[in-house]
C-alpha positions, -999 to +999 in steps of 0.1 A: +245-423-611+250-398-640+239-405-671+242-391-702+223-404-737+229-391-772+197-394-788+167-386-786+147-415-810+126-439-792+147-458-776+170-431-765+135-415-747+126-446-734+162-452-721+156-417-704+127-419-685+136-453-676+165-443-658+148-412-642+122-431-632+149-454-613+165-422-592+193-419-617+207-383-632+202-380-666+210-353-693+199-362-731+215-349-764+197-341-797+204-324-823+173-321-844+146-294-832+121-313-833+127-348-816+144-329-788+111-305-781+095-340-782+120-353-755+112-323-734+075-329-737+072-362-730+103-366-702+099-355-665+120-322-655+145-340-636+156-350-675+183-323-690+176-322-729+204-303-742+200-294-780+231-299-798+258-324-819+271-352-796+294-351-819+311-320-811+335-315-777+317-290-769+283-302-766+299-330-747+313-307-724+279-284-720+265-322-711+292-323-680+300-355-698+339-355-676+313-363-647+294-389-659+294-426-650+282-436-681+271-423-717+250-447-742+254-435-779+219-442-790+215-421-822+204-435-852+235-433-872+262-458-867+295-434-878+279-409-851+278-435-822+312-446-830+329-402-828+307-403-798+321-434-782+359-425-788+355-386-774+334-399-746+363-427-740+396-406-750+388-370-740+364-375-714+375-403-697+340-420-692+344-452-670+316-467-688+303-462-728+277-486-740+269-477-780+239-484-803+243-504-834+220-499-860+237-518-888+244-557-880+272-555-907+287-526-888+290-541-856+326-556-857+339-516-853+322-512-822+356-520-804+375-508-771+395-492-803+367-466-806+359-463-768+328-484-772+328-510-740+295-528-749+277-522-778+243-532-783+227-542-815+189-539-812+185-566-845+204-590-830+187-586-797+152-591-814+163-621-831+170-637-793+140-628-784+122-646-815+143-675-807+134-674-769+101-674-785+100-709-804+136-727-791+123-735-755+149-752-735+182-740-762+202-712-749+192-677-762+222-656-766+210-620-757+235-597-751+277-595-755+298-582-729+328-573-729+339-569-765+325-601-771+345-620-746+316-626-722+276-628-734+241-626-711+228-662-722+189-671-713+178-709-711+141-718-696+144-752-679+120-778-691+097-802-669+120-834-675+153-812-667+174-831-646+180-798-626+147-793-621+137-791-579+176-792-573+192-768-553+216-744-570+247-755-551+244-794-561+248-780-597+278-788-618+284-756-644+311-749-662+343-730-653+339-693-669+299-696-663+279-680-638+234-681-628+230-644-623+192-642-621+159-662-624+131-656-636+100-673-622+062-663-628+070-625-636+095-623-603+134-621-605+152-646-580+184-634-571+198-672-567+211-685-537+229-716-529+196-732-514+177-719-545+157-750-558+152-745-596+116-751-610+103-762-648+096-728-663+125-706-649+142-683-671+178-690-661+200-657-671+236-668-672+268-652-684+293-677-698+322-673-723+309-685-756+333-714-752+308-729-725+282-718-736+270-760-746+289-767-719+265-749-698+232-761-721+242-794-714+247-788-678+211-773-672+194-801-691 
């Protein structure tokens, strides 16, 4: 897959040699001297770090961005994720932009509107993760999917749970709700029908937020 991130902060290394390290194809964009010498110090070869302005076409279309499968709009400035987003969606006909919000109180502008098809807000994602931390057994909304309309929802299942050493297809969920993962003692079960569920697991689930207590009530 071709990636390309505009970037080059910590998370947009990280995202970087992440995806390198997973076989994918990955060009980065910075436009300050110094983060992007960084970038190519610390990033394998098989990373492209292009110096430039994401925010100008032609940067964009140094980056081959018309042949990318996605772009993520990870810079630290809200208004530049957003110009970004829309050239990457409108003139460059990415199938896929995911966008960086820095600013909670910006968030309701990431928007198909400005190209943006899942933004991520990294606040929001580490207050989740300090509620996973002390709300064991209440759903943990972690991340929203399209435009909202869908989120990634965690719940770990308690030891009285009345779906505890069930099998996944005697469960009752919700309409619009969906087990996409599990995760059990630092593995990932992909669940099966015959998966029995165990006190402890991490249940990732994608729900509308409709269900979503629909599905915490279903998983008690």
């Amino acid at each position: 897959m071709k990636v390309v991130v505009a970037g080059a902060g910590n998370m947009g290394r990280h995202l970087a040699l992440d995806l390198s390290q997973r076989g994918h194809e990955v060009t980065l964009i910075e436009q300050e001297t110094a983060p992007a010498a960084r970038a190519r110090q610390d990033l394998p070869q098989s990373v492209r770090v292009l110096l430039g302005d994401a925010c100008e076409p032609y940067v964009l279309e140094e980056a081959q961005l018309g042949q990318a499968d996605v772009i993520v709009a990870a810079t630290g400035d809200d208004e530049d994720n957003l110009v970004v987003s829309l050239l990457a969606k409108q003139e460059f006909a990415v199938p896929r932009v995911l966008a960086r919000v820095n600013h909670p109180e910006n968030e309701w502008m990431f928007t198909e509107q400005w190209g943006v098809d899942t933004a991520v807000s990294p606040p929001h994602i580490l207050t989740a993760l300090v509620e996973e931390a002390v709300s064991v057994g209440d759903i943990v909304r972690l991340l929203k999917l399209q435009r909202g309309k869908v989120t990634l929802v965690e719940l770990t299942l308690q030891e009285g749970s009345e779906v505890v050493g069930r099998p996944m297809y005697e469960l009752r969920l919700p309409l619009d709700s969906a087990i996409v993962a599990i995760v059990r003692a630092d593995h990932v079960v992909i669940p099966q029908p015959e998966t029995v569920l165990a006190a402890g697991d991490e249940v990732m689930a994608i729900a509308t937020p409709e269900v979503e207590e629909d599905l915490r009530r279903a998983l008690e």
